[in-house]
Backbone as CSV, one residue per row, in Angstrom:
resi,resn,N_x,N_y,N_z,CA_x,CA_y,CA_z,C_x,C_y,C_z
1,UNK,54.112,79.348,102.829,55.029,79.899,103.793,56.433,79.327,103.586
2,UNK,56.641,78.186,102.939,57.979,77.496,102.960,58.421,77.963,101.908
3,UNK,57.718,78.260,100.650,58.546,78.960,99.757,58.995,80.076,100.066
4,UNK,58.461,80.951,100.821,58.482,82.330,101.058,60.097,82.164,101.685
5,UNK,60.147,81.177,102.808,61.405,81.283,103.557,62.558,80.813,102.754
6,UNK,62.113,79.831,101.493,63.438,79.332,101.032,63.550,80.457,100.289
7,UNK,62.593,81.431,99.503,63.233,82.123,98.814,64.233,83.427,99.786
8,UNK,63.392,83.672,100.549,64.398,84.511,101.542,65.557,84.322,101.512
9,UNK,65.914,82.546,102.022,66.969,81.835,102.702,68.108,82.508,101.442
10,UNK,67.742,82.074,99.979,68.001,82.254,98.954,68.522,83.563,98.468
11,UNK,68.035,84.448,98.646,68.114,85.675,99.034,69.287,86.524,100.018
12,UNK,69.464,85.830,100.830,70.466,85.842,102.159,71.516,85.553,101.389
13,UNK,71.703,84.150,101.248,72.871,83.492,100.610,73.389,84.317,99.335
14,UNK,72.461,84.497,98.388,72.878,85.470,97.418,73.472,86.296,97.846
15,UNK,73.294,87.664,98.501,73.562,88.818,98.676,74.818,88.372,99.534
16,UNK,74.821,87.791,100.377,76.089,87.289,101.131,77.551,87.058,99.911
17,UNK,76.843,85.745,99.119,77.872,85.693,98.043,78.306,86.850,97.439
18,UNK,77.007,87.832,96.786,77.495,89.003,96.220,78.329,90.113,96.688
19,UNK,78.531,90.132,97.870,78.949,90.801,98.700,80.275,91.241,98.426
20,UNK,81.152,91.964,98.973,82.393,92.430,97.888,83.061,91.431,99.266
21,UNK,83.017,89.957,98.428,83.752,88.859,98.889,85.160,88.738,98.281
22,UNK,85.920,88.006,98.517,86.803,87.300,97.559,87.228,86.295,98.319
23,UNK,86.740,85.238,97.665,86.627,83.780,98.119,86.339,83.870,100.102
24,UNK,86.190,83.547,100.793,85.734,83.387,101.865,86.215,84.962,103.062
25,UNK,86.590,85.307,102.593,87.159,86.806,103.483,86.446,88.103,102.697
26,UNK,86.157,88.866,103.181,85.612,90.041,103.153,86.475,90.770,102.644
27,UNK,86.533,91.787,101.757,87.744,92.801,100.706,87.688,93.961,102.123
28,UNK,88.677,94.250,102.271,88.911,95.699,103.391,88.552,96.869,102.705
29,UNK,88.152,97.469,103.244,87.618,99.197,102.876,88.697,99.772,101.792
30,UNK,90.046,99.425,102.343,90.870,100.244,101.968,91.831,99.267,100.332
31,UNK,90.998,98.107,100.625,90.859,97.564,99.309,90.029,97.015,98.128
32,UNK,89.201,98.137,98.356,87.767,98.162,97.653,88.074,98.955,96.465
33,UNK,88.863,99.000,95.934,88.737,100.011,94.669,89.807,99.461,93.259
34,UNK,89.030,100.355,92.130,89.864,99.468,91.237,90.423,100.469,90.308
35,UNK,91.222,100.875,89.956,92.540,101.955,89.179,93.066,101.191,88.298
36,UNK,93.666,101.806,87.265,94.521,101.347,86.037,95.913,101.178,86.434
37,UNK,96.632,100.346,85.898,98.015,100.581,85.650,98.557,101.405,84.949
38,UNK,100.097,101.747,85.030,100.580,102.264,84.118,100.312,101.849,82.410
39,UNK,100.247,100.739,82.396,99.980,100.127,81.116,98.289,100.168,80.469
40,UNK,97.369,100.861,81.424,95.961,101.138,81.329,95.567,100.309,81.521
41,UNK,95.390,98.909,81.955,94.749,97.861,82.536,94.423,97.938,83.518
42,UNK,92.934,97.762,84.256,92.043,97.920,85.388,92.672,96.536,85.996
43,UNK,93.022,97.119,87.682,93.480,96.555,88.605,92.376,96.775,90.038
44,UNK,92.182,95.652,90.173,90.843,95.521,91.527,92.384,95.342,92.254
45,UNK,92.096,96.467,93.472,93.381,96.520,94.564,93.019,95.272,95.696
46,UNK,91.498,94.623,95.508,91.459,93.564,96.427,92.708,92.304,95.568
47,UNK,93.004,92.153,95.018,94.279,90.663,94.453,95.268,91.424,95.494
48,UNK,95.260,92.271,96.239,96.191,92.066,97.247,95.952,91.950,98.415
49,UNK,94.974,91.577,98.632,94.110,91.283,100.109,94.821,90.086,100.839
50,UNK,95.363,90.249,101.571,95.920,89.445,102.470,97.683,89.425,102.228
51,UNK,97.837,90.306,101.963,99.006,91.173,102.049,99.541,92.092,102.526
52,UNK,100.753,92.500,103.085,100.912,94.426,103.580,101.422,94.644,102.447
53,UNK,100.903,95.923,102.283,100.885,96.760,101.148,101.324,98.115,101.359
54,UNK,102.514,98.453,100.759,102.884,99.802,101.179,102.258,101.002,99.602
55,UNK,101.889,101.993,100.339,101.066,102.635,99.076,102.367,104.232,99.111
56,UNK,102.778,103.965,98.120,103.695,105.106,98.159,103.085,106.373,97.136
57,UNK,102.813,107.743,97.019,102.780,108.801,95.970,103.971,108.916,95.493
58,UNK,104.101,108.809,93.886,105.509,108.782,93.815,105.347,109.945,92.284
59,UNK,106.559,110.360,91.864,106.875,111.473,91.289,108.334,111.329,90.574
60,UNK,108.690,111.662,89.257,109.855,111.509,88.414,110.790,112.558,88.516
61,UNK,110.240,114.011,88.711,111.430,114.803,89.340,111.275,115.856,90.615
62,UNK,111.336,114.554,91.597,111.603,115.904,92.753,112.911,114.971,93.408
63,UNK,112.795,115.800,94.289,113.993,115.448,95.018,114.197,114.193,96.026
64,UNK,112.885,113.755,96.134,112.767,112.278,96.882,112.966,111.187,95.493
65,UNK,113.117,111.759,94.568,112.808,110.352,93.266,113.544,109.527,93.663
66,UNK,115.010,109.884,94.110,116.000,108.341,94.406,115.129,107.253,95.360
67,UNK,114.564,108.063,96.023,113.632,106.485,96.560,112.688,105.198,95.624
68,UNK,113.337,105.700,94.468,112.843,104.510,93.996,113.414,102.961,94.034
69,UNK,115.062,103.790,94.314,116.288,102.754,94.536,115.718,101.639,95.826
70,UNK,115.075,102.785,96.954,115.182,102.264,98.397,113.603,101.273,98.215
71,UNK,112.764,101.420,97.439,111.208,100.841,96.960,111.593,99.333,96.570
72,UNK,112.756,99.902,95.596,112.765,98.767,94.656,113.318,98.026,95.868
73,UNK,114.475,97.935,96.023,115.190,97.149,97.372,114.209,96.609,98.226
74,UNK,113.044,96.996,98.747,111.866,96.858,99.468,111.454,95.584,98.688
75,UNK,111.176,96.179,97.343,110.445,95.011,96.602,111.223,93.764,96.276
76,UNK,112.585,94.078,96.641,113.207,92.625,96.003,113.479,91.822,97.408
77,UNK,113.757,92.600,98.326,113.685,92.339,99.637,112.515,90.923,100.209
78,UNK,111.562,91.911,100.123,110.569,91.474,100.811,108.994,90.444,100.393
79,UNK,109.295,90.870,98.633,107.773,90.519,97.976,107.572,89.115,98.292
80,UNK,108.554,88.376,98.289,108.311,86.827,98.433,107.781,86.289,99.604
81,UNK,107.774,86.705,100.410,107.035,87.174,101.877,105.912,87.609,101.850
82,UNK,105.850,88.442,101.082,103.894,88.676,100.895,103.981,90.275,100.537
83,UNK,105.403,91.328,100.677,104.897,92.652,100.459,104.844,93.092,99.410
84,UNK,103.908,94.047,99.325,103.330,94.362,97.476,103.756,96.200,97.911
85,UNK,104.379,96.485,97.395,105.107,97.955,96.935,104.105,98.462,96.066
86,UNK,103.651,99.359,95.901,102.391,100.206,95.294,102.660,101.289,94.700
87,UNK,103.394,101.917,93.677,103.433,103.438,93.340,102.636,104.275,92.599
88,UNK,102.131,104.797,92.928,100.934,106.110,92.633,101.458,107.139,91.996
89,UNK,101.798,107.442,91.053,102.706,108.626,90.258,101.239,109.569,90.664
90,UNK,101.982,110.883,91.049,100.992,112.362,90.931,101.757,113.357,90.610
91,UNK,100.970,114.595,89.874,101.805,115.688,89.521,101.025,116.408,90.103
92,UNK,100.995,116.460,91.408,99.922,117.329,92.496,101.317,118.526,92.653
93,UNK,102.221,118.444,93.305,103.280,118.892,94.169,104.361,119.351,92.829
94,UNK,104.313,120.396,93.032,105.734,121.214,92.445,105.486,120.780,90.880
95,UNK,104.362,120.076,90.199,104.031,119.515,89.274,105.795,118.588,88.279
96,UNK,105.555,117.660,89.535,106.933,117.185,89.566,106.559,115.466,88.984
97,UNK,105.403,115.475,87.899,105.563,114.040,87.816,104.452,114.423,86.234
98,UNK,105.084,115.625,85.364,104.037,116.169,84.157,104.131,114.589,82.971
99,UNK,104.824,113.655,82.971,104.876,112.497,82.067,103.669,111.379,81.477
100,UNK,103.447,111.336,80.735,102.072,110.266,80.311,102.543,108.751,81.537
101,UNK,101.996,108.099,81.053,102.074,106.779,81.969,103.565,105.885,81.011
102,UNK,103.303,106.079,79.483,104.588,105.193,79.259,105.998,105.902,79.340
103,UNK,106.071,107.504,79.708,107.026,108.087,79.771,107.289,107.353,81.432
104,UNK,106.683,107.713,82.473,106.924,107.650,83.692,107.447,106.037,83.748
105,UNK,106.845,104.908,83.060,107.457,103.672,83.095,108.606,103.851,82.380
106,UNK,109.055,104.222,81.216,109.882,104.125,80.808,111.279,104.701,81.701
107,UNK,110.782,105.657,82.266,111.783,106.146,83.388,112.251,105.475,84.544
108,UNK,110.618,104.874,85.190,111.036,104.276,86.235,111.981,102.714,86.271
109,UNK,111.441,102.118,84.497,112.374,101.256,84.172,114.078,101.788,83.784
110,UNK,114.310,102.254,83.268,115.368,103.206,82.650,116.299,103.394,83.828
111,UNK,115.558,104.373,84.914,116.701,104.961,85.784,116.916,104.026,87.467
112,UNK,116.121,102.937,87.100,115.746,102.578,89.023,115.363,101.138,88.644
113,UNK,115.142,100.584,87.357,114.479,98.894,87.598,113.718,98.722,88.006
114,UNK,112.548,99.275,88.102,111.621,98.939,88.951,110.346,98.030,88.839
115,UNK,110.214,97.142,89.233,109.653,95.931,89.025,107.742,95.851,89.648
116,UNK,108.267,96.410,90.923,107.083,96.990,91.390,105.876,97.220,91.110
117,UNK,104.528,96.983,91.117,103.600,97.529,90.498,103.248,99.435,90.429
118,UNK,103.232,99.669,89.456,102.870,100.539,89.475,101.235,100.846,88.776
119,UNK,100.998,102.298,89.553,99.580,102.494,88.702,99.971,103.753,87.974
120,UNK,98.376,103.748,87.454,98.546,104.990,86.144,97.932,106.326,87.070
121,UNK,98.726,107.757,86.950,98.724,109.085,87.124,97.634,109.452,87.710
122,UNK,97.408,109.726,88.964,96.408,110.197,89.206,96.409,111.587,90.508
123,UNK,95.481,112.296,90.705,95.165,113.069,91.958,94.984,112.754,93.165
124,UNK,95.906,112.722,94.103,96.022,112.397,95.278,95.879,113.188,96.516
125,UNK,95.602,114.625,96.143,95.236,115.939,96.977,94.004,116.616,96.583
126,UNK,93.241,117.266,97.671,92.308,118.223,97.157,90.650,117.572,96.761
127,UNK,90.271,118.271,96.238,88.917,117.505,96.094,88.335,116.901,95.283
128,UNK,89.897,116.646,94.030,89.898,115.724,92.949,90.337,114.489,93.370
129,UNK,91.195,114.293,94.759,91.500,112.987,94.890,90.785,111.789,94.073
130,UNK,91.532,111.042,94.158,90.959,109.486,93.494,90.310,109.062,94.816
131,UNK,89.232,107.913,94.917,88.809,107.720,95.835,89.794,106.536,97.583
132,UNK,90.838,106.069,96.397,91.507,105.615,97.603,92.055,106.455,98.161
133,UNK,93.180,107.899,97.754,93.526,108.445,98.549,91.828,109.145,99.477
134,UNK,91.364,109.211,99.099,90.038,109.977,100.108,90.054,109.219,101.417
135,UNK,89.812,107.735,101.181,89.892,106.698,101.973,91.114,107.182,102.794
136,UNK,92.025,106.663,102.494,93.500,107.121,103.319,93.999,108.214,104.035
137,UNK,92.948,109.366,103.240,93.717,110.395,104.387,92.338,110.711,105.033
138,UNK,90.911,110.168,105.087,90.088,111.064,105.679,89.866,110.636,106.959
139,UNK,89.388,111.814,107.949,89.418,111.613,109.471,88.346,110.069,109.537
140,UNK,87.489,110.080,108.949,86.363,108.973,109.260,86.462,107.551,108.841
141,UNK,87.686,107.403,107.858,88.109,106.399,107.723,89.794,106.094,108.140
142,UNK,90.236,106.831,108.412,91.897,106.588,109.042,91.981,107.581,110.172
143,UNK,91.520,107.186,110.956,91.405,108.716,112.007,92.785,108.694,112.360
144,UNK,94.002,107.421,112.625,94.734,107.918,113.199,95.641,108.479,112.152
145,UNK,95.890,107.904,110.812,97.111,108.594,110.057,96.621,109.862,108.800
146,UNK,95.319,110.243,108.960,94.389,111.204,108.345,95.045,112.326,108.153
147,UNK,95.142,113.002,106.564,95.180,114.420,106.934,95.935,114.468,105.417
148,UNK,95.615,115.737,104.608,95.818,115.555,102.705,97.364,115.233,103.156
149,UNK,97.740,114.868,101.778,99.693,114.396,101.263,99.995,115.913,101.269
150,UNK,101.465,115.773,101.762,101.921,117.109,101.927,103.126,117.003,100.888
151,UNK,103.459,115.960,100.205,103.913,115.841,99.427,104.473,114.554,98.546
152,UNK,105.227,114.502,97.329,105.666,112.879,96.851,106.242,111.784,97.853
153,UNK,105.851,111.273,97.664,106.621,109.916,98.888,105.899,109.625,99.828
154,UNK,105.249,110.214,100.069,104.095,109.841,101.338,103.931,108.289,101.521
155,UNK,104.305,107.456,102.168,104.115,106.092,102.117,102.902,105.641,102.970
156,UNK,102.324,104.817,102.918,101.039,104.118,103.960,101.498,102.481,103.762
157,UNK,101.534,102.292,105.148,101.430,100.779,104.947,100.256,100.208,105.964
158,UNK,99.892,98.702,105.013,98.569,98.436,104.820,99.040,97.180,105.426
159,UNK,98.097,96.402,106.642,98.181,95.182,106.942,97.674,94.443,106.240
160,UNK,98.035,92.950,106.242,97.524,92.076,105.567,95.966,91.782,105.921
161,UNK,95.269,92.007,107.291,94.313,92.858,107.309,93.622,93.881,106.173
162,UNK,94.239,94.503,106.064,93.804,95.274,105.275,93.727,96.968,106.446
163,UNK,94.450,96.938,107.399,94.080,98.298,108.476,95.227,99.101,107.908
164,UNK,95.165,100.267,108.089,96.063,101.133,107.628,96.996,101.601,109.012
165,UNK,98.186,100.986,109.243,98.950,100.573,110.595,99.571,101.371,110.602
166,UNK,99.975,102.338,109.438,101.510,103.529,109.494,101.619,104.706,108.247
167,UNK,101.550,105.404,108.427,101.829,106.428,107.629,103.494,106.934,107.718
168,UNK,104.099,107.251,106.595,105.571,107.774,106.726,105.789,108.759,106.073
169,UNK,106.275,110.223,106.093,106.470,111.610,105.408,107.497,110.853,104.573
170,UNK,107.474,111.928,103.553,108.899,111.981,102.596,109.913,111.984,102.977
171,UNK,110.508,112.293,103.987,111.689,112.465,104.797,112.172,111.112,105.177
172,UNK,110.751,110.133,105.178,111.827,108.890,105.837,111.597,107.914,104.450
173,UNK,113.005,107.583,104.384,113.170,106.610,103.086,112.884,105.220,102.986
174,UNK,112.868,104.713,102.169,112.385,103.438,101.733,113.538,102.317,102.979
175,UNK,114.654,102.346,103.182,115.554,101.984,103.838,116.103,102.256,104.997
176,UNK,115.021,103.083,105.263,115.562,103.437,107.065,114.973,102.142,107.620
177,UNK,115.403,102.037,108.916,114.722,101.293,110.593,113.520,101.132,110.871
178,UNK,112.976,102.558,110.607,111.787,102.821,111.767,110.744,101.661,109.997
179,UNK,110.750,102.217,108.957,110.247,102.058,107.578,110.442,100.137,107.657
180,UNK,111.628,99.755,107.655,111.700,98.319,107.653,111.202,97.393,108.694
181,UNK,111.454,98.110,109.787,110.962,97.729,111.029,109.200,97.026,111.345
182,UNK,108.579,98.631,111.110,107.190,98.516,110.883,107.089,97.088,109.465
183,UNK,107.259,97.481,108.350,107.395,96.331,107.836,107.702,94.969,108.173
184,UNK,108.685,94.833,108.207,109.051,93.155,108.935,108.100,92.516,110.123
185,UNK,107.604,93.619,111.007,106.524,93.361,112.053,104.838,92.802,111.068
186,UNK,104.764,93.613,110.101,104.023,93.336,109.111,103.918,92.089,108.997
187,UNK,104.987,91.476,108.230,105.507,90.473,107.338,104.937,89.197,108.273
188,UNK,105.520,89.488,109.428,105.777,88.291,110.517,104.235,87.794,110.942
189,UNK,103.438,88.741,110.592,101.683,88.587,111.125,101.003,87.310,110.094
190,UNK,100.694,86.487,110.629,99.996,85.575,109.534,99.076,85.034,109.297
């Protein structure tokens, strides 16, 4: 009978450890997944767990692209503080982002500096989504900011939690109030 329980005990502890841990905290739902970079290197989105994380869809020619200016500013702003800037290139919308991954870096370095992490090209609408956007916009996991990208720029920001606290349309830029605001409230949580 005592082996039976240590192996149990054993058992427990294992699966506990195995658990999608990282070091003593639990990985958030919404940072459970792992995508390439622009550079094709697999990125586990938990190394930003305990961070706010703004997840932007981003795109090389539409008409929101100058927000890369207002991202980057974000990122030079704020990263030292803990915020991690996220860009998601898609050519969902107006097929406004047709570039391989070293064209789109080369651009986003080229025209904007952008330092930022970026990832590599993917589907962010429809029923090809990648599985984080699924996460992000579906009623059962984001009930309050739920509902497909209506277009590039779509921002989400992510508590250091890991809860998904704000959604922002294309319309509001990297440098408005309401955008920094929510952020800095972010920042200040510890």
């Amino acid at each position: 009978m005592r082996s039976v329980m240590a192996l149990l005990t054993g058992l427990i502890i294992l699966s506990a450890t195995c658990a999608d841990d990282k070091g003593d905290k639990k990985v958030p739902p919404v940072l459970n997944f792992k995508m390439k970079t622009l550079a094709g290197t697999e990125v586990d989105l938990s190394q930003y767990q305990g961070k706010p994380i703004l997840i932007v869809n981003v795109a090389s020619r539409c008409g929101y692209t100058p927000q890369y200016k207002g991202l980057q500013a974000l990122h030079d702003k704020y990263a030292k503080e803990g915020l991690v800037v996220l860009g998601v290139p898609s050519n969902d919308f107006g097929k406004q982002e047709p570039g391989t991954s070293e064209e789109i870096a080369e651009f986003c370095d080229k025209n904007y500096g952008v330092k930022f992490d970026m990832l590599e090209k993917v589907v962010v609408k429809g029923p090809d989504k990648v599985p984080l956007y699924k996460y992000l916009t579906a009623k059962e996991t984001d009930p309050k900011f739920a509902g497909e990208i209506k277009w590039n720029f779509t921002k989400f920001l992510i508590s250091r939690d890991g809860a998904i606290v704000a959604r922002f349309e294309p319309g509001v830029k990297p440098e408005s109030e309401k955008l920094t605001r929510a952020i800095e409230a972010e920042l200040s949580k510890k």
